[in-house]
N, C-alpha and C positions, 0 to 999 in steps of 0.2 A: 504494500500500500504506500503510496507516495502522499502520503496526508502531512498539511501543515499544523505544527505546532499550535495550540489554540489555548489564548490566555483571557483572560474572563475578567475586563478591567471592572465591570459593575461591581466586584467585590474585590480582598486583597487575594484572591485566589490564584497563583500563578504571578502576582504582578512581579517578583523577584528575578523569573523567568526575562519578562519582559524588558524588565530596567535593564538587566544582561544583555540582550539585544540592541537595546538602543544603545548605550554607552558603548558598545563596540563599532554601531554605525558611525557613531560620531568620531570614534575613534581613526579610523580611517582617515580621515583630513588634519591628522597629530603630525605637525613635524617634528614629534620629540622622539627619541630611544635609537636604536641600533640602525635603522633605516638612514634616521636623518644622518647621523656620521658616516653612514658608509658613503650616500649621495654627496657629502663634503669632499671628501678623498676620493669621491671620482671628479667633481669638477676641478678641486684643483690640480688635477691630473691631466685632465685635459688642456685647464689653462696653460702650464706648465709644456706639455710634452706631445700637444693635439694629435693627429693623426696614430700617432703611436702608441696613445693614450687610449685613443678610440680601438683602434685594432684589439688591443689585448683585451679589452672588454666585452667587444665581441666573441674572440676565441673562447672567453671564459664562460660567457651566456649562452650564445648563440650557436658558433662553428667552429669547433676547433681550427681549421683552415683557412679561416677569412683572414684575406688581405688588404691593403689600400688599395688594390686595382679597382676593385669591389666598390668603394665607396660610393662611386658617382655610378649612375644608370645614364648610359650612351643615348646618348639621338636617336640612333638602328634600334637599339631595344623599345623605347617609348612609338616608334613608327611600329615595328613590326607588331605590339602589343595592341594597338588600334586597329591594323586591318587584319587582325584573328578576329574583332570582333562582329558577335552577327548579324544580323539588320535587328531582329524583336531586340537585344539586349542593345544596341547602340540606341534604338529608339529609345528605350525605357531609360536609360540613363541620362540621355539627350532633354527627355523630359524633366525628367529630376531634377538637372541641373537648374533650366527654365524655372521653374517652378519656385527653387528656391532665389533665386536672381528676381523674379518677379514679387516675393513677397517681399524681400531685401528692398527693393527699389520704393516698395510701395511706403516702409517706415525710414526709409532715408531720411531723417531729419533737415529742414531746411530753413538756413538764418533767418533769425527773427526780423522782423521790421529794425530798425532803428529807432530809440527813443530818446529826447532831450531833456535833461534834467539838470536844469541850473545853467543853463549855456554848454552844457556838456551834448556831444552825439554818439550816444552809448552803440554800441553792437556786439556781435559774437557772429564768430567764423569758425566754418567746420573744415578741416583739410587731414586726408590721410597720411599714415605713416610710410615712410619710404618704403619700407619691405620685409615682408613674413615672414616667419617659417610655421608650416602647421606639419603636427604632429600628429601621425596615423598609425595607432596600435598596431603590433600584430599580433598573432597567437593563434590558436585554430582559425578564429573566423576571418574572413576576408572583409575589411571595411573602408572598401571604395567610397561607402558610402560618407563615412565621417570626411573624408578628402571633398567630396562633393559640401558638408555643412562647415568647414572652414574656410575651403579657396573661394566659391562663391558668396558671402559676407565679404571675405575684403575684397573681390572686384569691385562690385558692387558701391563701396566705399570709394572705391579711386585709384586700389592700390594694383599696377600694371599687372598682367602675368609673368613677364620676363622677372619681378622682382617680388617671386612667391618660391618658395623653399619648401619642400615635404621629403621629410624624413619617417622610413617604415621601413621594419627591420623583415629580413627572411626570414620563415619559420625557424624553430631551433631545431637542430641538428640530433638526430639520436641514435647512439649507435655508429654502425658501420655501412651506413644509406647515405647516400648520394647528396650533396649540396643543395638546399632547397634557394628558391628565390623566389623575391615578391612577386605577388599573383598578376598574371597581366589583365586582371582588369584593373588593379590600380593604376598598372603605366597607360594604360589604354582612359582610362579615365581623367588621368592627368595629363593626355595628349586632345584630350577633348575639353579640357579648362585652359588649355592653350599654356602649359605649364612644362619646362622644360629641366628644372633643376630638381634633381631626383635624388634622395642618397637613402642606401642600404642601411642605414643604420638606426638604432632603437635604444630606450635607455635613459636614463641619467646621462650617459655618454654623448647620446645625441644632440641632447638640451644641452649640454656645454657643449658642444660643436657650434651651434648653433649663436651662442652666446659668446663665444670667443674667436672665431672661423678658426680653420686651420687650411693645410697649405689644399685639401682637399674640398671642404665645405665653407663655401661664405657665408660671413656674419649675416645676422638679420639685426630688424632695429625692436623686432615683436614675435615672442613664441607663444602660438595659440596650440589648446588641440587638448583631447583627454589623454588617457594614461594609467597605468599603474602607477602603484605610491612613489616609487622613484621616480617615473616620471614626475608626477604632481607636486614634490619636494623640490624635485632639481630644477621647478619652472619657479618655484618658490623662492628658491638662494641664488639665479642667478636676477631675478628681478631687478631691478636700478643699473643693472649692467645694460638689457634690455628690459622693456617692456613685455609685460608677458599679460593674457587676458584675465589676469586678476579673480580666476576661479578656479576651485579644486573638481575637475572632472573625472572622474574614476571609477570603480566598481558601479555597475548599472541597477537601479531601483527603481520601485514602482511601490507607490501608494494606491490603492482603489477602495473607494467609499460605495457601498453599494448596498441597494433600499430593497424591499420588495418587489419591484417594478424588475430589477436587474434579470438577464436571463443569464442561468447560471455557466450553461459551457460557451459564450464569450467571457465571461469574466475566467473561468478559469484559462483559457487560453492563454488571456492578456497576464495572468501571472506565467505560466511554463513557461512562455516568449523569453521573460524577464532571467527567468531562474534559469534560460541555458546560456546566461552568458560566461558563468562559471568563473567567478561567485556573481551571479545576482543574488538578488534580496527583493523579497515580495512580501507587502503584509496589505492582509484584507483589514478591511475595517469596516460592522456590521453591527446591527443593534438587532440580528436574526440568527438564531443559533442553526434554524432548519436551513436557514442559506447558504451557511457557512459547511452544512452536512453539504448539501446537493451541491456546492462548487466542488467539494473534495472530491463526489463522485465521477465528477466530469472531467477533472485532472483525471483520476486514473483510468478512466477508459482512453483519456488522449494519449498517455504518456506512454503506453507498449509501443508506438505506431515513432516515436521521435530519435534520430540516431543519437543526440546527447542526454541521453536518460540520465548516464550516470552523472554527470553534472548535473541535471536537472535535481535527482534526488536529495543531491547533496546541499545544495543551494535551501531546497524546501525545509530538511532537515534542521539544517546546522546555522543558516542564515534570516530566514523568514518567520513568518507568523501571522495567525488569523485573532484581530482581536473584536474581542466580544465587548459591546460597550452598551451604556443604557440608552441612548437617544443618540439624535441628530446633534445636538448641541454638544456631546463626547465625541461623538466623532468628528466635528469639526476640529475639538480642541486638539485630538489625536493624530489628526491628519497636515495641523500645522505642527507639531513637537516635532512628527517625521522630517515635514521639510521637503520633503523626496524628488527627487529629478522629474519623476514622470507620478501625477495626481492625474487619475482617470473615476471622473465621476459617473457611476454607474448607476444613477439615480432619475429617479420621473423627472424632475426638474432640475436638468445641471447647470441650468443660467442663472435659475437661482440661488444655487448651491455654490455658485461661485464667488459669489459675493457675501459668503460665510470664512471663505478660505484668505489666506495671504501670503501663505509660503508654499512654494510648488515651481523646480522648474521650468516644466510646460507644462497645461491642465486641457484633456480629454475630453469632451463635453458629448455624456454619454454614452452607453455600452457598444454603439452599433461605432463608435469612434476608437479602432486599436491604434495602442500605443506605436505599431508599426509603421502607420501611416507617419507619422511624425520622424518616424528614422528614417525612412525613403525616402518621401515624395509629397508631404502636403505644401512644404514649405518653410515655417521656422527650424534655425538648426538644428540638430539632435545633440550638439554638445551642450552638457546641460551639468548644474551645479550640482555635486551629490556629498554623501556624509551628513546631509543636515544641514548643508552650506546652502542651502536656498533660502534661510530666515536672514540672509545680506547681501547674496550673490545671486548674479544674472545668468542664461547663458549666452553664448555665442550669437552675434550678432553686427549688422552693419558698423552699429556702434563701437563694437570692440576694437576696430579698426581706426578710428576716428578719434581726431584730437580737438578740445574745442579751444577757442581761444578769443579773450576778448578783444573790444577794439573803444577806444578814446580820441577822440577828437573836440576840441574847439574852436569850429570855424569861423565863430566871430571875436576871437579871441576870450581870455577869463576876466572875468568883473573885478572889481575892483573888494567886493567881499568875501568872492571867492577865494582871492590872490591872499588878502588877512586870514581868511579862518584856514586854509592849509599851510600856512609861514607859523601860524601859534602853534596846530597841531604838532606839527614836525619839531619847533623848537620843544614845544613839552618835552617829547623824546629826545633830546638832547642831541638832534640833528638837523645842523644849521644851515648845513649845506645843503640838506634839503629845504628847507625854506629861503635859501639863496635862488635856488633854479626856479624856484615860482616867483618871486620877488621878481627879477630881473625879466618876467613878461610882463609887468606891469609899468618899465620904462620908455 
């Protein structure tokens, strides 16, 4: 039986259970203990010794045999990797990309008017960062897709494709098998973002590649992208060197709120989805104990038929949980404590129920709405804040790209009480020379 964990918040029944669970989600976005040092010691290693730096750390993770030739993915590679592909999958990705380029376009933020305040002509100007690097997991799954929810945000911003960087490592290596290499639909997809700077490599390593260049990978000025906790640590410590999108992306989760109205094998789907990404993390949240039975059952009729079972199980086991609450009004409270990447309201009225919630990195509106669509193809990117990191952080987005900056002008020149009350201010602070440069516009 693949049944989730079920904790019974109406009483203190189990809630030990639970606190366990959560203080470990949260956990996850810790850059304190063994992790964070070791993510130390690789970037200053990289800063230090780059490519050389880089290589051993592949050989050590990755392939015993990776070289620097390796690092960079050739021209020939990214052509040949687009015309393997088929017409149905060039379409569908073709559309994807559309899709999210057009939602991008539609919240591009645009300067505000100008406004005058004291002879002052205030404004704010938006202009992109010189250039990226986004970061595309690997590990079993292939996630062209994530490539797709980073490069398209910063086009879309302004930022060229000639000066966009994706770094994705090869499978790991096991054994006495054959050298693996990234999947060609990612080169095939980043020859369809119009993107030509490709490198092999994954890691803490890569993120200081990225942040330092080496003689193989050029600097970027911004590293965006999810990750494992090394990654999400190493995008952490190298921050101020560059810019990086200022959210912890990582292990994939799913909150669902779900009422009587919910039909039970979508919701359980929309959890299995979650739990094979190994470790996902799925918790129901329900004030229906018969709901909470009939979703279980529907997981285990789905979950014979799924080739990552065993991730799946484990995830359900060891990660997840069905809580039982008294109302609508617990589950709200419960469904913001999570925070969670992905809030999929499975309820009669999820417009409403929206305007119950506040933390959620994107929210589902509604059962017949899988969490899927939002990882392929609706539109908003699928990098999205997890650990709990959604009660501050955003995901991925035009914005992440985007510097804003103000603007000052007086084009009739400053008054003559303006020119006083900034010459007092400033000398308060015991800076005269500031109150000399405003002075001296009033000569």
């Amino acid at each position: 039986m693949s049944r989730l964990p079920v904790f019974d918040l109406r009483t203190r029944v189990g809630l030990d259970g639970w606190q366990d669970r959560l203080h470990r989600l949260r956990q996850t976005a810790s850059a304190s203990g063994e992790a964070a040092a070791t993510v130390q010691r690789i970037i200053e290693d990289v800063r230090e010794h780059g490519d050389a730096a880089v290589v051993r750390y592949m050989r050590q993770w990755t392939d015993p045999d990776f070289t620097a030739d390796r690092i960079r993915v050739m021209p020939e590679e990214l052509a040949a990797a687009e015309a393997s592909l088929s017409k149905p999958m060039r379409d569908a990705l073709t559309r994807s990309i559309e899709h999210v380029r057009a939602y991008q376009r539609h919240i591009l933020p645009q300067p505000p008017a100008p406004v005058m305040i004291d002879g002052a002509e205030l404004g704010m100007r938006f202009t992109p960062v010189d250039s990226v690097g986004c970061a595309v997991p690997g590990g079993a799954a292939v996630l062209f897709s994530t490539l797709i929810m980073l490069a398209a945000p910063a086009q879309v911003a302004g930022v060229p494709a000639s000066r966009i960087s994706v770094i994705n490592p090869p499978p790991t290596r096991k054994g006495d098998e054959p050298a693996g290499d990234i999947s060609p639909l990612v080169l095939a997809t980043c020859r369809l973002l119009g993107i030509d700077k490709v490198y092999r490599i994954g890691g803490a390593q890569a993120i200081a590649s990225l942040a330092f260049g080496t003689a193989e990978v050029e600097p970027v000025d911004l590293i965006a992208g999810p990750g494992n906790v090394f990654v999400q640590l190493a995008k952490q410590m190298v921050s101020g060197v560059v810019g990086t999108d200022n959210g912890f992306y990582g292990p994939s989760e799913i909150v669902t709120v779900a009422d009587a109205s919910a039909k039970p094998r979508r919701v359980a789907a929309d959890l299995l989805a979650q739990a094979e990404h190994n470790p996902g993390k799925c918790f129901l949240v329900t004030w229906s104990r018969d709901l909470i039975d009939d979703i279980e059952r529907e997981m285990d009729r789905m979950i014979g038929s799924l080739p990552r079972r065993d991730a799946i199980e484990s995830a359900l086991k060891t990660e997840s949980a069905a809580l039982l609450v008294r109302d609508a009004d617990q589950a709200a409270q419960v469904a913001d404590t999570i925070a969670a990447e992905h809030v999929n309201l499975a309820v009669a009225d999820p417009s409403q129920w929206l305007g119950r919630l506040k933390h959620g990195g994107e929210f589902f509106l509604g059962d017949q709405t899988p969490v899927a669509a939002g990882d392929y193809y609706a539109g908003p990117s699928h990098c999205l804040p997890t650990g709990t990191t959604a009660r501050f952080a955003s995901g991925i987005s035009v914005y992440t790209f985007l510097k804003r900056s103000g603007t000052v002008g007086y084009p009739q020149g400053m008054s003559p009480r303006t020119i006083a009350d900034i010459a007092r201010l400033a000398e308060a602070e015991g800076l005269d020379a500031h109150a000399l440069s405003v002075r001296v516009r009033g000569e």
